[in-house]
N, C-alpha and C positions, 0 to 999 in steps of 0.2 A: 084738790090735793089734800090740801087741812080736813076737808071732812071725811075724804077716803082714811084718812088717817084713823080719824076716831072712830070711824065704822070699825078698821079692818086689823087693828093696830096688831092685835095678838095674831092672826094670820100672816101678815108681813114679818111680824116677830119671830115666829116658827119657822119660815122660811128661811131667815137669816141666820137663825141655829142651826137650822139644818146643812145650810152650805157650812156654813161655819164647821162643823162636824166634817163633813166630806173633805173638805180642805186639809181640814189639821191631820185627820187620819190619811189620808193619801203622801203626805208631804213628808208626814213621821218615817212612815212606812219606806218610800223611795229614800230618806237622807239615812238610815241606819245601812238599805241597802247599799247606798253610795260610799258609805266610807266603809263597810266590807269589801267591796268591791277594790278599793283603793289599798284598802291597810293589804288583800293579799296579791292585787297584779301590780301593785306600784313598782317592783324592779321589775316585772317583766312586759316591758311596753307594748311587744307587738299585739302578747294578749288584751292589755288595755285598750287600745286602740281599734281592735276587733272588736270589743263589746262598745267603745264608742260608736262607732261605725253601725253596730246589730239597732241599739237605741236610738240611731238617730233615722233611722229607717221607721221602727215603729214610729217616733214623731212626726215624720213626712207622713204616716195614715189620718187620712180627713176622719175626727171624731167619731161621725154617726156613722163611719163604713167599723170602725174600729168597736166604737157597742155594739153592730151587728155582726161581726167576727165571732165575738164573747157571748152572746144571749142563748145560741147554743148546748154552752157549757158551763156556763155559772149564771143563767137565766137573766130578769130583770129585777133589776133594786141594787141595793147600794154595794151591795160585794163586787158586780162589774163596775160600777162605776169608779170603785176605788181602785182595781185591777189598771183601767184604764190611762188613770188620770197617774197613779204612782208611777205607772212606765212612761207616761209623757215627763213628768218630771224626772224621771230618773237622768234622763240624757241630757239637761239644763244644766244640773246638779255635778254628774260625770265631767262635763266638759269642762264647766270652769273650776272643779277641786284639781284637776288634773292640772289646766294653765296654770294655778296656784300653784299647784306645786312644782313644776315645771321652770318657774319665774324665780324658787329657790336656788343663792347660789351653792353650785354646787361643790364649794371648797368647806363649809358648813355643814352640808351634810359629811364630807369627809373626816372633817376632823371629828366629828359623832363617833363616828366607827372607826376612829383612830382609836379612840378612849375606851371601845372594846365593847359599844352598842351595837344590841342587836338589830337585824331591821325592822324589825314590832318594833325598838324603843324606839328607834331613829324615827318611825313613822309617827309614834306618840307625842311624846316628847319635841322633836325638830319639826317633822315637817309641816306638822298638823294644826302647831300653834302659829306658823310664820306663814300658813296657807290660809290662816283666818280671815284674812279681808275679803279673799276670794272665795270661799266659802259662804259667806253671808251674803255676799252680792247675789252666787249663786242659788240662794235658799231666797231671795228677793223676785229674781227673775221665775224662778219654777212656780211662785206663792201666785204670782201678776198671772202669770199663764192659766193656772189650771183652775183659779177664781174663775177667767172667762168659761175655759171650756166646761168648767163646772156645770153652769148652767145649761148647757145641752143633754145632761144627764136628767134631767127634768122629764125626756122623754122615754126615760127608760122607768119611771117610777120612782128615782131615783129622789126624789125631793130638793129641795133647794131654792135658791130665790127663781132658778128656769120656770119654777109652775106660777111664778107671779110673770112672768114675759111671754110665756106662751099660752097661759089665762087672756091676755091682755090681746096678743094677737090673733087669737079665735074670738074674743068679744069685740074686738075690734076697739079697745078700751084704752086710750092715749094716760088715762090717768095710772091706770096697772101696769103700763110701759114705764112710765115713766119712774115711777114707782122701784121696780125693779131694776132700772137700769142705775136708782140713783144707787139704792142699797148699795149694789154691785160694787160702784164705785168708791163708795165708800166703805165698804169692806177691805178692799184692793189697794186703797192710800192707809186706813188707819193698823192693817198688818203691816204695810211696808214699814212706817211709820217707827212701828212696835221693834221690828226688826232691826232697823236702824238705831234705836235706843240701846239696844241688847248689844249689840256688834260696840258700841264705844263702850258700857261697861266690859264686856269680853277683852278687849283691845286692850283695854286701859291694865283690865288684872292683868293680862300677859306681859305688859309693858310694851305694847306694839300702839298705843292710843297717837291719834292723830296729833300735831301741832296747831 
């Protein structure tokens, strides 16, 4: 392990940027979509609910049926990949901003638009900051996910720590496995981690910080 290390350090390094890259860009991508998505069907639920419903469809597709969908028409490398992984997140992300804000009461949001907000401000302003624990839990669970599936994008040319696991299992190489699988994991705690940190500062400026 320690010497694969000093061999190989900047290669396992590269790969860890690189997921690291696919990650951040997909998650960016999917959380901007998600709170468009929110800021304009949040009064109209049935629509909401329908694109719940459209996204959690694409999520039920097994990964590498879902690259192969895509290679098609945005070929291989990182643009499907991030296609991919944003719509698996997006439906993580939908669901629980929506229970979020769902779980708001709704006598608060009333008296909002008693005071003569509009529903952009109501959403700004009320909903969006009292939807913040679900919101980050949300940005927690979708980060956990598409870290794993990440790595099957490895087989799309896509880079990431997958070409240290699928190196490993073509070589038949328990130390590249292993290797790979630790990164992973540790990518996957020390984002959570991160997230976690940000959510009690967040919290806290709102005035929503735990006890």
């Amino acid at each position: 392990m320690i010497a694969y290390w000093k061999d190989y350090h900047e290669r396992l390094i590269t790969a860890l940027l690189q997921h690291l890259q696919l990650v951040s860009i997909s998650l960016a991508i999917a959380l901007v979509l998600a709170i468009l998505i929110i800021a304009v069907f949040s009064s109209r639920s049935n629509w909401l609910t329908s694109l719940i419903y459209f996204f959690s469809a694409l999520y039920a597709i097994p990964s590498y049926a879902f690259f192969a969908l895509l290679i098609p028409l945005t070929g291989l490398g990182t643009s499907t990949a991030v296609i991919v992984l944003s719509l698996y997140s997006e439906y993580i992300l939908l669901r629980t901003f929506t229970t979020g804000i769902q779980q708001i009461d709704p006598m608060v949001v009333e008296a909002a638009r008693g005071m003569g907000m509009t529903a952009q401000q109501v959403f700004r302003k009320i909903q969006l900051p009292l939807a913040a624990k679900s919101i980050f839990s949300g940005i927690r669970q979708a980060l956990t996910a598409i870290i794993g599936i990440a790595t099957i994008a490895a087989t799309i040319n896509a880079g990431g720590l997958g070409t240290v696991l699928f190196d490993g299992l073509r070589t038949q190489s328990i130390v590249k496995l292993v290797w790979g699988t630790l990164l992973t994991v540790l990518l996957c705690i020390a984002s959570s981690l991160l997230f976690k940190l940000l959510e009690k500062v967040v919290l806290k400026k709102i005035g929503l910080e735990e006890n």
